[in-house]
C-alpha positions as CSV (number, residue, x, y, z in Angstrom):
1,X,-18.9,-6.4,-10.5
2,X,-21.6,-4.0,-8.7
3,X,-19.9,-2.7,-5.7
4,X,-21.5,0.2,-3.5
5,X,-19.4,2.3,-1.3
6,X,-20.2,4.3,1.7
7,X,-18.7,7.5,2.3
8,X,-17.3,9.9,-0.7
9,X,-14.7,11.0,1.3
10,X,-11.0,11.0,0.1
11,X,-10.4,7.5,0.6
12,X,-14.2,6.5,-0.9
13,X,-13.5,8.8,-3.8
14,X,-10.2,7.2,-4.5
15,X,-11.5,3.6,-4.3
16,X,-14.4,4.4,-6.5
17,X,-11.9,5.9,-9.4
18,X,-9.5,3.1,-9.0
19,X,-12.6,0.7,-9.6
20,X,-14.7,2.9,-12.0
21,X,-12.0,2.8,-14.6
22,X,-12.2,-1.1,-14.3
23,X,-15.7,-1.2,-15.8
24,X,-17.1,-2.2,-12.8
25,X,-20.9,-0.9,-11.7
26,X,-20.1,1.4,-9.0
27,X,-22.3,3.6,-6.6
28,X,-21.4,6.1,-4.3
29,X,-23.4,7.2,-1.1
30,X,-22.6,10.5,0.8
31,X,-24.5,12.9,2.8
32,X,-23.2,15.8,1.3
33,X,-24.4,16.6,-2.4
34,X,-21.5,18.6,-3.9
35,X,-18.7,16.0,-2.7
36,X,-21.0,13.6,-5.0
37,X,-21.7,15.7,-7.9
38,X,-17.6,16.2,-8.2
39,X,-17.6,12.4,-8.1
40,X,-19.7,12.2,-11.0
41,X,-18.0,15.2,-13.0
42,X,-14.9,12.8,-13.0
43,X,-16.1,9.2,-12.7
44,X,-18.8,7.1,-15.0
45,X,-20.7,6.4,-12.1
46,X,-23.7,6.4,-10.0
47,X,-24.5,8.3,-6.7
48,X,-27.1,8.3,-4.0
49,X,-27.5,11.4,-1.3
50,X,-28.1,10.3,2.3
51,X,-27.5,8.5,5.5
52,X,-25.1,5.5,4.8
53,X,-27.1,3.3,7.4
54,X,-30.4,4.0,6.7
55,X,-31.7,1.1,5.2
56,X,-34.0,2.9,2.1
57,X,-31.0,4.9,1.5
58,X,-29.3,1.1,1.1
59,X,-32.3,-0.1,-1.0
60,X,-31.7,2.9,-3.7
61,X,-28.3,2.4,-3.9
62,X,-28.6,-1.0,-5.1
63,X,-27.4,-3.3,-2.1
64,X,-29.5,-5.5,-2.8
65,X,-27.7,-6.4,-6.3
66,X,-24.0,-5.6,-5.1
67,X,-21.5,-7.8,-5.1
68,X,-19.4,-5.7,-2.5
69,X,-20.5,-2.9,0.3
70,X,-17.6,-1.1,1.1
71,X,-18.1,1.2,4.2
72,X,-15.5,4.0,4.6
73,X,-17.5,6.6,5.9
74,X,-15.9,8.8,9.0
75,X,-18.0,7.1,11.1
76,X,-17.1,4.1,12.8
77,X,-20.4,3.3,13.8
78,X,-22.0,4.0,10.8
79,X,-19.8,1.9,8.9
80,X,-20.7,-1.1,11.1
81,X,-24.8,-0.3,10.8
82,X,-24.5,-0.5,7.4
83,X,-22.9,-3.6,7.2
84,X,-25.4,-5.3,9.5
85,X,-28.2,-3.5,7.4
86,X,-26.3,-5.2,4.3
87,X,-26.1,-8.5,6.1
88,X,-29.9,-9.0,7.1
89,X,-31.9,-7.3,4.9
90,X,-29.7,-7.9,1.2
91,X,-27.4,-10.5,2.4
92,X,-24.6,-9.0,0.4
93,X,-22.1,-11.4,-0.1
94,X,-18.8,-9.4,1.3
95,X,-18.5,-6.4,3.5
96,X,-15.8,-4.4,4.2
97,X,-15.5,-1.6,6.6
98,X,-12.9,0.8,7.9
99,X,-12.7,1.1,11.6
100,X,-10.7,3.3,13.6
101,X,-11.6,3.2,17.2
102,X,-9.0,1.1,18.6
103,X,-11.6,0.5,21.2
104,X,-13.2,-1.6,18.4
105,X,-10.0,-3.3,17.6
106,X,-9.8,-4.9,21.2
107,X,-12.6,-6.9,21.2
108,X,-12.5,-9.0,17.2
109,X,-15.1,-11.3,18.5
110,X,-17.6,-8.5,18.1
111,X,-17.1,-8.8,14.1
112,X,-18.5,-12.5,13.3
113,X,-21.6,-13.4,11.6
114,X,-23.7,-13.4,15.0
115,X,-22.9,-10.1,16.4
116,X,-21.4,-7.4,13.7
117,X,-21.2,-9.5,10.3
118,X,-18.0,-7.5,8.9
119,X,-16.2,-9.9,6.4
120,X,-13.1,-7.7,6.7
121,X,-11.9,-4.9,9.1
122,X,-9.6,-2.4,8.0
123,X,-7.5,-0.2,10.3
124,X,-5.9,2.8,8.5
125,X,-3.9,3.8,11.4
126,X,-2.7,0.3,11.4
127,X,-2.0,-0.1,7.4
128,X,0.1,2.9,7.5
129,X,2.1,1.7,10.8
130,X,3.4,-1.3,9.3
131,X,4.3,0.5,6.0
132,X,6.4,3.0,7.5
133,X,7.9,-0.1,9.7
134,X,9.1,-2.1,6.6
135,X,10.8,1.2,5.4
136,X,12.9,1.1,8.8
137,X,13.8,-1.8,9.0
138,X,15.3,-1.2,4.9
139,X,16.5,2.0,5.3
140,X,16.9,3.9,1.7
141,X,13.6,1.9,0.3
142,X,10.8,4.0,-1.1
143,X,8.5,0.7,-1.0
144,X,8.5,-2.2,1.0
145,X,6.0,-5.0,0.4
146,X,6.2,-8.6,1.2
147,X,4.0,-12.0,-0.4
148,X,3.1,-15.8,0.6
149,X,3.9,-15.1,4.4
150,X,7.0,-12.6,4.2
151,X,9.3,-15.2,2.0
152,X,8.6,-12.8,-0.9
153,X,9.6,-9.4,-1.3
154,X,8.7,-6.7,-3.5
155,X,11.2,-3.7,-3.4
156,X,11.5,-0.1,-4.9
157,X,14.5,2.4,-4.7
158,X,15.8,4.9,-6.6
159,X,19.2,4.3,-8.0
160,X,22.1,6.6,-7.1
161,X,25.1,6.9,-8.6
162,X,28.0,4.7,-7.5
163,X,25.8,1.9,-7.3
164,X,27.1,-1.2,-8.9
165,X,24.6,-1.8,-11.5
166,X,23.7,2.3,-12.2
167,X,25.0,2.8,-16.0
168,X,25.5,-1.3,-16.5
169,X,22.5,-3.9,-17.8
170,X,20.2,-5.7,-15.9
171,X,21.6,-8.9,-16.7
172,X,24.5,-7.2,-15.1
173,X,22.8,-7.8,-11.6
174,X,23.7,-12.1,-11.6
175,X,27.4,-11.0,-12.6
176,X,28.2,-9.0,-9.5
177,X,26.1,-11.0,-7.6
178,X,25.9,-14.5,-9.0
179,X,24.4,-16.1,-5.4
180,X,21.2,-13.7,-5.7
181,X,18.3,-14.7,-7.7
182,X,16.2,-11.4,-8.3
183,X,13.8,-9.6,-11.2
184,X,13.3,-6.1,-11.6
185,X,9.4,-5.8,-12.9
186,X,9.4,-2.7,-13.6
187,X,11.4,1.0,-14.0
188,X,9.6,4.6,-13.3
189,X,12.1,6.4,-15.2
190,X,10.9,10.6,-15.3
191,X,7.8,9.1,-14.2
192,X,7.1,6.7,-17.4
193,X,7.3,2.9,-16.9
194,X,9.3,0.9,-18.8
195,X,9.2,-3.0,-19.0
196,X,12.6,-4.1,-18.1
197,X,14.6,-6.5,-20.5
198,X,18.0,-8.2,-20.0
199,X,19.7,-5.2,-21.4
200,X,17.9,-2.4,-20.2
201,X,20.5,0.0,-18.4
202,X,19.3,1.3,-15.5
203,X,20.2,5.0,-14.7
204,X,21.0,7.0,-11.4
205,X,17.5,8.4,-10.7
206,X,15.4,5.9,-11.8
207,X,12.8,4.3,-9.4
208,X,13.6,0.1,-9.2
209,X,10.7,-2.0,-8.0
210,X,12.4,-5.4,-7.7
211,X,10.9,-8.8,-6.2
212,X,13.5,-11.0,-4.1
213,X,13.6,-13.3,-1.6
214,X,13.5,-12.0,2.1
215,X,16.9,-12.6,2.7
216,X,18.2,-11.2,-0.6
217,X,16.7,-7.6,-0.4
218,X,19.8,-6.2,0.8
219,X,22.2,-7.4,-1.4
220,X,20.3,-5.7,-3.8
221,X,19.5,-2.4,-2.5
222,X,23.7,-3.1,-2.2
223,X,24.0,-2.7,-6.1
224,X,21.5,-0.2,-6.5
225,X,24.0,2.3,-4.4
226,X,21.6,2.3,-1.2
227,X,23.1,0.2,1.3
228,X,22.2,2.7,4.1
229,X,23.2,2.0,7.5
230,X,20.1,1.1,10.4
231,X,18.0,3.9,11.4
232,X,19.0,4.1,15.0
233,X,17.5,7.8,16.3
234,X,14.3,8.7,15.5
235,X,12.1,12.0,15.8
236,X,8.2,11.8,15.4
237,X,6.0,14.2,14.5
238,X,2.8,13.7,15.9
239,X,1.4,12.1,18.9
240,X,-1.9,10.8,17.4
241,X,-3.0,7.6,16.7
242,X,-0.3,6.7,13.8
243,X,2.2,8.6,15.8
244,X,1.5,6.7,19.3
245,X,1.6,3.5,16.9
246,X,5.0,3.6,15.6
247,X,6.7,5.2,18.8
248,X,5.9,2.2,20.8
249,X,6.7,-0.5,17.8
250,X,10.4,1.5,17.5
251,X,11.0,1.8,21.3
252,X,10.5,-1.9,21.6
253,X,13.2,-2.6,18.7
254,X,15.8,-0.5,20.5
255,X,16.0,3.0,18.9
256,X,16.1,6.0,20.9
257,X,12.7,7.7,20.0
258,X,11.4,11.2,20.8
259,X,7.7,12.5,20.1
260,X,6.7,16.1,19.8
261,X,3.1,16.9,19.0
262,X,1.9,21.1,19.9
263,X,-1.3,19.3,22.0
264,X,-0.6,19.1,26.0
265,X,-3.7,16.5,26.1
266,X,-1.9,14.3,23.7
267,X,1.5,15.0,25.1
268,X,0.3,13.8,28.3
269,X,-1.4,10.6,26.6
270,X,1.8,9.5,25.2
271,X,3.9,9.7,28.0
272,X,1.6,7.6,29.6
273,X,1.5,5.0,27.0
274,X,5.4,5.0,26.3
275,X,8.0,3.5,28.4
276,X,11.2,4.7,26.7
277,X,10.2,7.5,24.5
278,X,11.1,11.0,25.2
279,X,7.9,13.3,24.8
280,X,8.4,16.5,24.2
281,X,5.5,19.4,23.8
282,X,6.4,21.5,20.9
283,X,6.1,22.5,17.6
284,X,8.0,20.1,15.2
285,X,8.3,23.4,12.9
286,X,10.2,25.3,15.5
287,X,14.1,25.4,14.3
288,X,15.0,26.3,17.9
289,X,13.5,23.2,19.1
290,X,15.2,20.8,16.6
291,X,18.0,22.0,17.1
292,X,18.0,21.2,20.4
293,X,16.5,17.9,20.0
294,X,19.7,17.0,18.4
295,X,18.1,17.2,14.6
296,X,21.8,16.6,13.2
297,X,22.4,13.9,15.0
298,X,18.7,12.2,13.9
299,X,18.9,9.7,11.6
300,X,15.0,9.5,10.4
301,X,12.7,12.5,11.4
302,X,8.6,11.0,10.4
303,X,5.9,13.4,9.8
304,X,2.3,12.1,10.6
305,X,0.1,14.9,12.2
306,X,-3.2,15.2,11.0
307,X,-2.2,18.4,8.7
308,X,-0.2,17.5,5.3
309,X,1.2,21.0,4.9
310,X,2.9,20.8,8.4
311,X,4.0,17.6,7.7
312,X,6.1,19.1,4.7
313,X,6.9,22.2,6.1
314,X,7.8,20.2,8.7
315,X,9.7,17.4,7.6
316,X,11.3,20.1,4.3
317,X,12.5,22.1,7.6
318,X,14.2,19.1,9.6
319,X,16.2,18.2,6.1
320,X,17.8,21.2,5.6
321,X,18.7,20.9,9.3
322,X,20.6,17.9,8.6
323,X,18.7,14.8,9.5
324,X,19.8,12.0,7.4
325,X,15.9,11.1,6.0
326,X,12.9,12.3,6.6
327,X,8.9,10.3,5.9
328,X,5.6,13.0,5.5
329,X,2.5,11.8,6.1
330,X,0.3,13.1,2.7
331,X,-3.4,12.6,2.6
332,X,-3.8,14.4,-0.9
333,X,-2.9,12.6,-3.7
334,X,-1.9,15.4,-5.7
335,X,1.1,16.2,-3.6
336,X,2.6,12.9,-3.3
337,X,4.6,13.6,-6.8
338,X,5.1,17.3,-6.1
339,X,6.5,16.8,-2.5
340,X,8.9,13.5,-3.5
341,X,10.5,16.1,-6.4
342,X,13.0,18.6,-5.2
343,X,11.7,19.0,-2.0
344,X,14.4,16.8,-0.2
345,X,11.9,15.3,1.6
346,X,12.9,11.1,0.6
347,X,9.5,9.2,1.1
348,X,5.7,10.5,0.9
349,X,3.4,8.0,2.6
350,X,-0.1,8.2,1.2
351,X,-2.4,6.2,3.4
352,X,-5.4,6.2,0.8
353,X,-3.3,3.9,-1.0
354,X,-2.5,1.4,1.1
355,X,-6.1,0.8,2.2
356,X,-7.3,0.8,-1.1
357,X,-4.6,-2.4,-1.9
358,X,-6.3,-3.8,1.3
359,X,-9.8,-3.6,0.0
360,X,-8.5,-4.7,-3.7
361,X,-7.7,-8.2,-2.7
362,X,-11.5,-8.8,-2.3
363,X,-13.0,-6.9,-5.6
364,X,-10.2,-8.3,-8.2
365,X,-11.5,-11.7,-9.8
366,X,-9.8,-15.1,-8.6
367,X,-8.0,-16.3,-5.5
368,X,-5.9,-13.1,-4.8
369,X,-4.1,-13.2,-1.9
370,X,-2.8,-9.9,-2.0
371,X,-2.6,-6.7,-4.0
372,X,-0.4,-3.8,-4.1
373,X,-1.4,-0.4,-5.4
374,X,2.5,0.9,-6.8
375,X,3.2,5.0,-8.4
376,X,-0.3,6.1,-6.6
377,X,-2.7,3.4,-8.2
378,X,-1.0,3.7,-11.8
379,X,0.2,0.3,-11.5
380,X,-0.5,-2.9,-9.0
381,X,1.3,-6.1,-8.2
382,X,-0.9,-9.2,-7.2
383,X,-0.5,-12.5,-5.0
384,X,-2.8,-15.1,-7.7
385,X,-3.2,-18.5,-6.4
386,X,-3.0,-20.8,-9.4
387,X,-5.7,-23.6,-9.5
388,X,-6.7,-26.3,-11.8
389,X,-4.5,-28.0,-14.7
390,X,-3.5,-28.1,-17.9
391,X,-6.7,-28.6,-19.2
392,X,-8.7,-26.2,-17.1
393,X,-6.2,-23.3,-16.6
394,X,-4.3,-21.1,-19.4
395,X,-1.3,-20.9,-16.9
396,X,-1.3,-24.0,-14.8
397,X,1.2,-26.6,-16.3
398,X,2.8,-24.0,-18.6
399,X,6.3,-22.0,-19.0
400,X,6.1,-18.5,-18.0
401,X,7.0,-17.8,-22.4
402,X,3.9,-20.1,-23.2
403,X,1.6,-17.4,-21.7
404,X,0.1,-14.9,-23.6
405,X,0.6,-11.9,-21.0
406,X,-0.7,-9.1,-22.6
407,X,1.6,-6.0,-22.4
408,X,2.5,-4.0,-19.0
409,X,2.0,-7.3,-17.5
410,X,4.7,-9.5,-15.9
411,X,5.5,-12.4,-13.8
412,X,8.2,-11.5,-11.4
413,X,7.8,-14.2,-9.3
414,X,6.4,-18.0,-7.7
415,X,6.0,-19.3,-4.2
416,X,5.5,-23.0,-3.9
417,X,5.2,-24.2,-0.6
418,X,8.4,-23.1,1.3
419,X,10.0,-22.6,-1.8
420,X,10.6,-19.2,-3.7
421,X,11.7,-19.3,-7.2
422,X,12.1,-16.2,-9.2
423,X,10.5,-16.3,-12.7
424,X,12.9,-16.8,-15.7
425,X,11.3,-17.6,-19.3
426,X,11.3,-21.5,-18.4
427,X,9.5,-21.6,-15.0
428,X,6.8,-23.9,-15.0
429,X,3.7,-23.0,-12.9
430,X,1.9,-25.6,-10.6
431,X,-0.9,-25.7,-9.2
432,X,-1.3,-24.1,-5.8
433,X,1.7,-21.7,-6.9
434,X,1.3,-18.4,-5.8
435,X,2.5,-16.6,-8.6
436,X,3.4,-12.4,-8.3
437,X,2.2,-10.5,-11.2
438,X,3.1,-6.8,-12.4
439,X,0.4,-4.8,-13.8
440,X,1.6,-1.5,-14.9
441,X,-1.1,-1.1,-17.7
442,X,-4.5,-1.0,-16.0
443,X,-6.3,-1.5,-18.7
444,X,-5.1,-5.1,-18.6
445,X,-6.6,-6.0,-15.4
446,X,-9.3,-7.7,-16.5
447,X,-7.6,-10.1,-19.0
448,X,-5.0,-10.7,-15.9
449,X,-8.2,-12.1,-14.2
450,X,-9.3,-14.2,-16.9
451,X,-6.0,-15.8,-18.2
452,X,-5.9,-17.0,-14.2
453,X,-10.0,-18.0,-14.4
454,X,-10.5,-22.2,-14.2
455,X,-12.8,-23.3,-16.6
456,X,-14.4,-26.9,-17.6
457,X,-11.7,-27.0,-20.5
458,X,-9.5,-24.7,-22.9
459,X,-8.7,-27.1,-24.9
């Protein structure tokens, strides 16, 4: 697939080396010649210096031929040029752009084919937002992800000891709990994954990513020792977009909220825009201040400025004040492992990541519904729609142990219709299933997308 992207910036440079390693024809356009010429020390790829919207600038970059424009420039308006430039002079067949004005956001008429033709519309304050929201409302989960409409969810914790099934087998888990119907897909144990069998023993510390029903997650969090009770006070960091975001999401569920953020302007802006939140102008790295915020009695303290070192000094500092868990907003990749090890800080939130999942769903081959990047893009989990029959499909019609899934690949799950049925070695999958698949070998990703291809017959 030729794909162009727009903007070599940290999230542009991430999506072009989750995609480059893919075999995929990718080009990168930036206005600024060394960010490209690191791109290419690192990436088999191609790069073009210059104005994202400019329409020669386009032309050299291959639009014309690409499959996918994917505008993430900083630029708001630059990202929609180009995709109008895209539309009428290549006609590339899908373009995504990232937009961040939420002035843009309240008016989606303006993105159809007549006025802005943006096939998708990506919001990173937004992505990030709801991710931090799914880890409050399950309260000791390091991921929270959910498939075909919510009914499916895909779950990871790390397991601490005195949790029912620490030191016993997975096939433990329907013993203890013979009402709940679950799979664990896969184990990051001392950051290696290992393909779970019936007998694997899971082990205090290991990271469990687990796919359940909705209404089963927390009966198995339960056995995995992290049955934590609800978040109920909450400190923010931040008063900026992502900040403003989830302190009017968590006043309107009923928890007691307060914001700090060092800025009087934004301050000010908050207190306008929040009904029960307590604002506060202050340094969230001032001991004094916590202290008298109450840090002891916090249950969450989240870290979202625009600065990843003070949102780790920040949220490190609130920790060993005794708040019960803290989130840190982390825009560099390469901290995310350092800051989740020993730091006592309990969940990193890369945003890069979850826009690139976003953007994912439209480049993989097939009806995907959904992807999920997992362990910083080493791994992904996908929402396939299942099409054709027996004769036209290598999955439709078949048991789950008739497949040839090649290895670091799994089905953890199938949603059919209302129905949710977890995959066992017998499951049959129909057509129109949508059927959850672990990828923790990237390499595979490409025979994923063929074993789900329709074809005239495979007989």
């Amino acid at each position: 697939m030729k794909v162009v992207i727009l903007g070599a910036g940290q999230v542009g440079a991430s999506v072009a080396e989750h995609l480059a390693t893919e075999r995929n024809d990718i080009t990168v356009v930036d206005i600024d010649p060394e960010r490209l010429a690191q791109l290419r020390d690192r990436l088999d790829i191609q790069t073009v210096t210059g104005y994202a919207s400019y329409p020669s600038v386009l032309k050299e970059a291959g639009t014309q031929d690409a499959d996918i424009l994917i505008a993430v420039t900083s630029n708001d308006e630059t990202n929609i040029v180009a995709c109008e430039m895209a539309k009428v002079l290549f006609n590339t067949p899908t373009k995504i752009a990232r937009i961040r004005a939420a002035e843009y956001w309240s008016h989606p008429k303006l993105f159809d084919a007549k006025t802005f033709p943006v096939d998708v519309l990506i919001s990173p304050e937004a992505l990030v937002t709801e991710y931090i929201l799914r880890l409050v409302e399950y309260p000791g989960a390091l991921r929270v992800q959910f498939f075909a409409g919510g009914r499916v969810g895909l779950v990871g914790v790390k397991a601490v000891h005195g949790g029912s099934l620490v030191g016993h087998a997975i096939r433990d888990l329907r013993r203890h709990s013979p009402q709940v119907d679950t799979r664990v897909a896969v184990i990051y144990r001392r950051n290696r994954a290992i393909g779970p069998e019936g007998n694997t023993v899971i082990e205090a510390g290991d990271e469990v990513f687990f796919v359940a029903r909705a209404e089963d997650i927390r009966c198995v969090m339960r056995e995995l020792g992290k049955d934590d009770a609800p978040f109920q006070r909450v400190i923010i960091a931040g008063g900026g977009n992502i900040g403003l975001r989830l302190a009017q999401a968590l006043e309107t569920r009923g928890l007691a909220v307060k914001l700090l953020d060092h800025n009087p302007r934004r301050t000010l802006h908050a207190a306008e825009k929040l009904q029960r939140t307590l604002v506060l102008q202050g340094d969230a790295a001032d001991e004094d201040l916590l202290n008298q915020e109450g840090i002891r009695e916090t249950d969450l303290f989240i870290s979202v400025t625009n600065d990843d070192e003070d949102n780790i000094l920040s949220a490190m500092l609130a920790k060993r004040l005794g708040v019960r868990n803290c989130f840190a907003l982390i825009n560099r990749a390469a901290y995310v492992d350092l800051v989740q090890t020993g730091t006592g800080i309990d969940v990193a939130i890369n945003p890069h990541w979850a826009i690139i999942g976003s953007i994912l769903a439209y480049v993989r081959a097939g009806d995907i519904a959904a992807v999920h990047t997992l362990r910083y893009g080493a791994a992904e989990v996908l929402d396939i729609v299942a099409h054709g029959d027996r004769g036209t499909s290598r999955v439709v019609g078949r048991r789950i142990e008739e497949l040839s899934l090649p290895a670091g690949v799994n089905i953890a799950a199938l949603a059919r219709g209302e129905e949710v049925l977890i995959a066992h070695h017998d499951t049959v999958i129909h057509p129109e299933d949508h059927v959850i698949v672990f990828v923790t070998d990237k390499r595979r990703m490409r025979d994923v997308e063929k074993l789900f291809q329709v074809g005239f017959t495979f007989l």
